[in-house]
N, C-alpha and C positions, 0 to 999 in steps of 0.2 A: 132788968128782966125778972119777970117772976116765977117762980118757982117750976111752975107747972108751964110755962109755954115753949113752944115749943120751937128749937136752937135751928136756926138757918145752915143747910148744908154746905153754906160759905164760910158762917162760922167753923162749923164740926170739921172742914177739909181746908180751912186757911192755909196749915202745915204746908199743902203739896201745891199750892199754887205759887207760880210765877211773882203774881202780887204782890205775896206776904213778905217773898225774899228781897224785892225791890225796896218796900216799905220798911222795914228795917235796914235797909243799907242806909235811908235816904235819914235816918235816926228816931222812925218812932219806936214805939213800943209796942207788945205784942195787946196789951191793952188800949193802947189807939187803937189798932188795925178791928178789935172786938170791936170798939164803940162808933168808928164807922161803918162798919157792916152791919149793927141793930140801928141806928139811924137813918140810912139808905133802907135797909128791911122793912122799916116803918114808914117809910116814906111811899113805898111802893103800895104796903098793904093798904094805906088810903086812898089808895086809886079805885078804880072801876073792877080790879079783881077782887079785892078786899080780904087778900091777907100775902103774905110775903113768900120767899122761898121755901117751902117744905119738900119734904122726902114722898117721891112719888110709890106706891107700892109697888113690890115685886109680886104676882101673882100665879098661881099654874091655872090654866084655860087644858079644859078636859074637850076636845075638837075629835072626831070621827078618823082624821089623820092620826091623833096619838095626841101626846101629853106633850104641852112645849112653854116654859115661864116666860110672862111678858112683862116691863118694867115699865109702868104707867106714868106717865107723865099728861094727859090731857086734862088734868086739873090743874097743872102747872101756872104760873104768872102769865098772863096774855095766850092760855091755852098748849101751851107746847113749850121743848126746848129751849127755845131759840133765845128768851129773853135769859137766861141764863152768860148767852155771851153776851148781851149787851148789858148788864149788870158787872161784868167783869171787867167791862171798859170805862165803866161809869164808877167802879169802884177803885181802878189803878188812876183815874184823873183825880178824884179824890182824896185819894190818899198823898198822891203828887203835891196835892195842891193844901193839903194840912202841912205837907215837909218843907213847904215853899219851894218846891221845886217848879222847872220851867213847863207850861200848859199846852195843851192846842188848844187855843181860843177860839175858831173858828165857826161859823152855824154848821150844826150835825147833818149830817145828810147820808142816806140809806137806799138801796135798789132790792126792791123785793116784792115780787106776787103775792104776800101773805104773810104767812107766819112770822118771818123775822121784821113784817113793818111793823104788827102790830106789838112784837115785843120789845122794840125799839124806841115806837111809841109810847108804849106804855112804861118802860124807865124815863123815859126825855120828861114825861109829864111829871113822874114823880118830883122831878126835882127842879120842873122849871122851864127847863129845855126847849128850845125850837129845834124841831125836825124838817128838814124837807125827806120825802119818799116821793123815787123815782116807780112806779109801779107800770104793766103792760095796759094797754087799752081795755084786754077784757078780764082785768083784775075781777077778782070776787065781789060783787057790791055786799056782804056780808063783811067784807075786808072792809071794804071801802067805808061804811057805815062806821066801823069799828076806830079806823081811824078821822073819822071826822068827830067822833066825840071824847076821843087822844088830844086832837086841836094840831095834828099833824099837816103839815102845806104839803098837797099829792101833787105830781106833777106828771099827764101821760105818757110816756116815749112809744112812739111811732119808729116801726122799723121801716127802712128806706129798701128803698128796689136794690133787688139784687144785695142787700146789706146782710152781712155773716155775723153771728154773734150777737149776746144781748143788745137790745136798744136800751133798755134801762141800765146797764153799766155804762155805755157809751153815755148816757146823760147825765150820770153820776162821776164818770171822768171830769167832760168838763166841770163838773160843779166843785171839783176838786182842786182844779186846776184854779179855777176862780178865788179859792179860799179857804172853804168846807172840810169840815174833820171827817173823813170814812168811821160814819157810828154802824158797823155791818158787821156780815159774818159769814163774812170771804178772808180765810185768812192770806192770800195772797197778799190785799189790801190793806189788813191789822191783824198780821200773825198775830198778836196778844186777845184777839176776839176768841182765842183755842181756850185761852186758862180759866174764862169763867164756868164753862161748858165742861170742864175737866170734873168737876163737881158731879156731874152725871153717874161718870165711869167711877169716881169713889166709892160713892151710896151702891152703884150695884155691885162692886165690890163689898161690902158690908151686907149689904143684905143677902147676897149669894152665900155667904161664910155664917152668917145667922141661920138660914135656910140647912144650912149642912150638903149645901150643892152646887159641882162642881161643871161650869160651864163646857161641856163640849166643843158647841159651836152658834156664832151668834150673829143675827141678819139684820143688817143696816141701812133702811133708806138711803139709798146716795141723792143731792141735788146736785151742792156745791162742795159738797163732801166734808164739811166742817165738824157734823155732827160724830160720824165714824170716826174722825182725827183724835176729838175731843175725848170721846169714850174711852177709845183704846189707848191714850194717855194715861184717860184718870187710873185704869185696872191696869195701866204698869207701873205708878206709881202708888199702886194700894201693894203693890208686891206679890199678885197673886198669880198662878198658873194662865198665862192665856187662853181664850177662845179662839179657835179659827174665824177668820172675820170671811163674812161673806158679804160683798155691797149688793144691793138688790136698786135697780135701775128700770122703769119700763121698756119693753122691748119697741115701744113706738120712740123710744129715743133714748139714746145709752152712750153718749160718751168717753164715760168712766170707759165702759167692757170694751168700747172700738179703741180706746188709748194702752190698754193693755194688750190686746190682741193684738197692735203693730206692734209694741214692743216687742212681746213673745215670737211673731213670725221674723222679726229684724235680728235679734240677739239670742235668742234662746232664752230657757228655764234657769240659766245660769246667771241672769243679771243680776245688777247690785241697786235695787229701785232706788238706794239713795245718794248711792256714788255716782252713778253714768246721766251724763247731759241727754236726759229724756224727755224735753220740753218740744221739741217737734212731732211726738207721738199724739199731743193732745189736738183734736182740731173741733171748731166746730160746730155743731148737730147741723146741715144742712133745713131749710125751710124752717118751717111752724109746723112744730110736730103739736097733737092734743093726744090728752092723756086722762082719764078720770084721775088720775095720780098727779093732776096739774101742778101742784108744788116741787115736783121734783124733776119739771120738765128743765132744768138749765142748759142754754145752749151749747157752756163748758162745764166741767168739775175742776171749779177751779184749784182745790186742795188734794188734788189727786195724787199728788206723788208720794204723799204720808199715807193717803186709803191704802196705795199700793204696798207701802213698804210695807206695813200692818197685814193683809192679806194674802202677800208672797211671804214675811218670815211666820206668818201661823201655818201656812197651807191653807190658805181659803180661796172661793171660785167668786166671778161676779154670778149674779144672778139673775137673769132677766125674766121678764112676767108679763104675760098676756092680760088683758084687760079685764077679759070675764073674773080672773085668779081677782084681780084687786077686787072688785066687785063684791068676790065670796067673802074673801078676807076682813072685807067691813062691816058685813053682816055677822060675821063669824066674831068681830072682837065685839061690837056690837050686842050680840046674845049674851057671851062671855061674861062682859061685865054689868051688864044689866042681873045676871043669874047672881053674878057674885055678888052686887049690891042691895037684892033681895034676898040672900043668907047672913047679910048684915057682916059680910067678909069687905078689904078692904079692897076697891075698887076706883075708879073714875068715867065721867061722862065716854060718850062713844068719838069714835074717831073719824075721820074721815079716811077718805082712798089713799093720801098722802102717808097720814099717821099711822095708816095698818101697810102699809106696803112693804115692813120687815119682815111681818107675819104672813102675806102674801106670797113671798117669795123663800118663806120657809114651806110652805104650801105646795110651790113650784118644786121645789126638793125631795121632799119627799115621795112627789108621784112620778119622778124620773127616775128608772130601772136604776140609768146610769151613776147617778149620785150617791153616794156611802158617807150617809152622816147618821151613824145608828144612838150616837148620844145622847144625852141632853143639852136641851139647845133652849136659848132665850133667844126674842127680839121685842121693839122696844114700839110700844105706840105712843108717839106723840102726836099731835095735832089734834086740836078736838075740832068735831063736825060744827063749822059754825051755821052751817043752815037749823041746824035746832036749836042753838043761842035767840031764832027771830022767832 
């Protein structure tokens, strides 16, 4: 690597991940573990995004509501998050598989409306990979587009009458059952899909302590809840003061808030989210709910019980949001970093309803009498708006 380029946040946060610790039991070295992460880094940057994992910026958005930092990520690898935990799964096989250690051999295969096929995709391709993606019938053809020039095999699931719950994990079940390695970011499915995404919550740990400021309170897109899991990981293993976590959820469909509201009405404010067998709380979402925040319509949260721990020991509320709220919120990061990237400040593309929907529902907060969050508050846009990619 040369001099001036610029160090993968997989590199810079090896230390705290899962990964590194595995990798050195299995006998490499801390310079293996480097030279396959600038290898896979390169690997990727030759793909269709054209350059590897970097540090998304932390920025403050000056909004009519007040002053609130956002941590950008929609110039990310495959436009968002997501490919971060599939990098982390791709880089513990890897590494596995330099120690001679035992593999999942299997063909890859993923369930996702979006964001996570295409970063799924888009690691599968760096190195090779066959993907199957189970996606819904009226998946994004922006997605769809996206992965047909990935070379990913899409496969539709059709929900059945009267059927509860994703049709795209039920397809992705069987496909598992068949053979197929869960390359996803449900960690129900591959707890270990939490630690490459931990990377997230590092950097904004570093860059909040660069900054010289100190998170209050911080609002989360919930889908599957992987992302918030992952965050709030990284900034407890950066050592730093926590945020109150708020998950922010459409009110046209909320899982997450209906699985804490039985708890809360069943056991009190007194439970223990990580001790007590709370898995009959989660149910769910009745129908086909639609949402301009389509990516975070999941019919479960399936990593809910970590969002919750996370949320109950900061003191954080979920946070649900009206449609119009997303709406503004996209326009509003929208302007944001359009402004910021014609002051030649450090910015990225705009986002969609999905990727602004932390900022949404910091939105929602603020203009509720009820709520008392007078701090300083981050949330995090990721997803970039793929209809202005065409």
């Amino acid at each position: 690597m040369s001099p001036t380029a610029e160090i993968s946040p997989f590199e810079t946060h090896r230390h705290h991940l899962d990964l590194y610790a595995e990798a050195l039991g299995l006998g490499l070295s801390d310079g293996d573990v480097v030279a396959v992460i600038r290898e896979l880094d390169a690997a990727v940057a030759a793909g269709p995004t054209g350059h590897g994992f970097r540090v998304g910026p932390l920025v403050p958005l000056d909004l009519d509501d007040g002053p609130v930092w956002a941590k950008v990520e929609t110039a990310g690898v495959g436009g968002s998050h997501k490919a971060r935990h599939l990098f982390g799964l791709l880089l513990r096989q890897v590494l596995r598989e330099r120690a001679g250690a035992a593999l999942d051999d299997g063909p890859w295969a993923i369930a996702s409306c979006g964001n996570a096929a295409v970063g799924a995709a888009t690691v599968a391709a760096a190195v090779g990979r066959d993907l199957a993606v189970y996606v819904p019938v009226d998946a994004d053809p922006a997605v769809l587009e996206r992965l047909d020039v990935l070379g990913a095999h899409v496969t539709f699931s059709h929900r059945h009458d009267g059927e509860a719950g994703d049709p795209c994990l039920r397809d992705l079940g069987l496909a598992l059952d068949d053979g197929a390695v869960a390359f996803t970011v449900q960690g129900t499915l591959r707890p270990d899909t939490i630690d490459g995404c931990r990377t997230f919550g590092l950097e904004l740990a570093d860059q909040l302590h660069a900054a010289d400021v100190r998170a209050d309170d911080l609002y989360v897109q919930i889908g599957g809840g992987a992302l918030a899991t992952a965050v709030m990981d990284g900034l407890t293993r950066a050592g730093i003061e926590l945020p109150r976590l708020h998950p922010v959820q459409p009110r046209a469909a909320h899982p997450y808030a209906a699985a804490v509201e039985r708890v809360l009405d069943r056991v009190g404010t007194g439970v223990d989210p990580t001790a007590d067998d709370l898995d009959w709380a989660m149910e769910p979402w009745p129908g086909t709910p639609a949402s301009v925040a389509s990516g975070i319509l999941d019919d479960i949260t399936y990593d809910w019980r970590t969002v919750f721990a996370h949320q109950h020991t900061t003191g954080g509320h979920a946070v649900l949001v009206d449609e119009a709220v997303f709406v503004e919120a996209t326009d509003a990061a929208r302007s944001e970093l359009a402004r910021l990237g014609d002051e030649g400040s450090p910015s990225g593309p705009a986002p969609d309803a999905t990727g602004a929907a932390g900022l949404a529902g910091w939105l929602t907060d603020r203009r509720d009498p009820s709520t008392d969050t007078p701090g300083v508050s981050v949330v995090l846009l990721t997803g970039v708006d793929r209809s202005a990619e065409t």
